[in-house]
C-alpha positions in Angstrom: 9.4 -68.1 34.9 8.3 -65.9 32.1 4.8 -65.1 33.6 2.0 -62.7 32.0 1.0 -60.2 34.4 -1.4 -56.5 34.2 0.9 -53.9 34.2 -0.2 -52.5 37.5 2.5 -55.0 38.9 4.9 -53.3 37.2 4.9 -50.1 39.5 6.2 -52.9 42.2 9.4 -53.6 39.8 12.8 -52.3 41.6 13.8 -49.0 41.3 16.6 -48.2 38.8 15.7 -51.4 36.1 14.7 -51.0 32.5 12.2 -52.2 30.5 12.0 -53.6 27.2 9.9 -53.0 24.9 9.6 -56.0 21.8 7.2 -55.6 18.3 7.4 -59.4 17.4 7.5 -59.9 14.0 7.5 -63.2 11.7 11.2 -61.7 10.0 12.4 -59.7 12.6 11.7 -58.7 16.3 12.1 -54.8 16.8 13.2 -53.7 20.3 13.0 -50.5 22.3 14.7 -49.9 26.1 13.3 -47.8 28.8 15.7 -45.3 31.2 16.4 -46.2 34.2 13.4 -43.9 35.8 11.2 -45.8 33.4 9.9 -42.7 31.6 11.0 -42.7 28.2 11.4 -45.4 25.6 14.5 -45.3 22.6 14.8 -47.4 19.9 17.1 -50.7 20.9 17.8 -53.1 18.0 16.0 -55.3 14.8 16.8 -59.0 15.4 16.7 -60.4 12.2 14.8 -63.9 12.9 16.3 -66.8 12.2 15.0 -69.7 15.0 13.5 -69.6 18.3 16.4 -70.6 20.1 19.1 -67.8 18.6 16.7 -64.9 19.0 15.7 -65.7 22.6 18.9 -66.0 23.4 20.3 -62.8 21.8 16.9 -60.9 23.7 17.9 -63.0 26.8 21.8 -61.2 26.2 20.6 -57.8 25.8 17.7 -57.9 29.0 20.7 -58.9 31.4 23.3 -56.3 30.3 20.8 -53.6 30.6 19.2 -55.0 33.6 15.9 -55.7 32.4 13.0 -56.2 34.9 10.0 -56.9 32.5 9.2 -57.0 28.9 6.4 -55.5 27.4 5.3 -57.3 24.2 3.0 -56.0 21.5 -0.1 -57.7 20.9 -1.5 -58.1 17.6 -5.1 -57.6 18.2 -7.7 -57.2 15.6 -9.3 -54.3 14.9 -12.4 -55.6 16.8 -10.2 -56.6 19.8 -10.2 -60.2 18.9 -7.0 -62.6 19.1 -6.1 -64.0 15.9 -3.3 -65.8 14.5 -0.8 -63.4 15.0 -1.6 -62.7 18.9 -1.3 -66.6 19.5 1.6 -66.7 17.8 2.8 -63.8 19.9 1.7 -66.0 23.4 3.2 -68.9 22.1 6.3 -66.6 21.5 5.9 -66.3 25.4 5.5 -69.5 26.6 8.6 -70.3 24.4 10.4 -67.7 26.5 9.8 -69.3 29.5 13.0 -71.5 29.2 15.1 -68.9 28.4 13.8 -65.4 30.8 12.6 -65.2 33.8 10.9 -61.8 34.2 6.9 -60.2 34.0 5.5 -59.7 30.5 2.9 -57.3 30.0 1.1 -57.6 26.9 -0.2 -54.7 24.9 -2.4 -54.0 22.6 -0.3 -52.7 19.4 -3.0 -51.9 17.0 -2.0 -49.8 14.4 1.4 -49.2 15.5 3.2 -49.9 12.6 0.9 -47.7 10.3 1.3 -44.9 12.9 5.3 -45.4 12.7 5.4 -45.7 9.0 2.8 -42.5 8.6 5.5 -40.6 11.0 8.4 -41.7 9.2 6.8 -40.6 6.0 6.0 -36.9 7.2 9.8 -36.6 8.1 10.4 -37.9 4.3 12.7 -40.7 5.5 13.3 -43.1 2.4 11.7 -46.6 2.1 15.1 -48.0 2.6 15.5 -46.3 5.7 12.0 -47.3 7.1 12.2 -50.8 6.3 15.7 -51.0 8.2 13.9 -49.1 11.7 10.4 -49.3 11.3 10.1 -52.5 14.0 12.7 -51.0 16.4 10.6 -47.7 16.2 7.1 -49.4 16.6 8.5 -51.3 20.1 9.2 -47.8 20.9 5.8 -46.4 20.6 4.5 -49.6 22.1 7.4 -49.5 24.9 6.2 -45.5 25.4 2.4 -46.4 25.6 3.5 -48.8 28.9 5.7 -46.3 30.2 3.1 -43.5 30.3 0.3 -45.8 31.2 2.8 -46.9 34.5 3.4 -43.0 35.2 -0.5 -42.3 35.2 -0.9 -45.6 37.9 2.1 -44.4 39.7 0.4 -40.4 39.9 -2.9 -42.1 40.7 -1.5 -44.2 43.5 0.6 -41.2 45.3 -2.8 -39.4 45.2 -4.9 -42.4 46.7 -2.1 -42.1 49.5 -2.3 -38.5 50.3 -5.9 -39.0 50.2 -5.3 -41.3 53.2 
């Protein structure tokens, strides 16, 4: 079961399984996979979306031949922090999965992502060709990295608490 979760239960995932990272577009669905030590993020793949059905199943593919343990999936907030259309249709996205995945989905909040993405991409003077073809994969990244160092601050924070005593 495809189950929302805070990402504190995340540090609890076994040792040695990725993450995915997924910007969740209305054309496409950009994806970015963690190491194995869960400490940095790359750049996966765009699916191109057609239907539900095909692009679950080609994210369902992908999670079991790199031994996925969770997804975390952008959420669209709005600048004030509200849910709008876009963050329903991302939980609906979710619920959707369900048939398809069984793993922990942390949601997180992807504000300004794509701008940041795009701005970087422009400073490095890549084409608008070439950002349209990465940009999504790239913003799962950055949202894929903001999980990853959030985990390793809960993971320092946690050995401390234990030395502590």
């Amino acid at each position: 079961m495809t189950t929302i979760v805070p990402i504190e239960n995340f540090v609890d995932l076994p040792r040695n399984a990725r993450l995915i990272g997924v910007d969740l577009g209305t054309k496409t669905i950009g994806l970015a996979l963690s190491d194995v030590q869960r400490v940095v993020a790359t750049p996966l793949e765009t699916i191109r979306r057609v239907k539900f059905t095909p692009d679950a199943e080609r994210l369902t593919a992908l999670c079991q031949s790199h031994a996925v343990a969770g997804l975390v999936i952008g959420l669209p907030l709005n600048m004030d922090g509200s849910e709008g259309p876009r963050a329903q249709a991302t939980r609906a996205f979710i619920r959707n999965l369900d048939k398809h995945l069984d793993l922990p989905v942390v949601l997180w909040d992807e504000r300004l992502t794509t701008v940041a993405v795009n701005r970087a991409m422009i400073a490095a003077d890549a084409s608008r060709a070439r950002r349209a073809e990465v940009v999504d994969k790239i913003a799962a990244g950055y949202i894929l990295q903001g999980a990853l160092d959030r985990l390793s601050e809960i993971a320092r924070q946690n050995r401390e608490l234990t030395e502590l005593g």
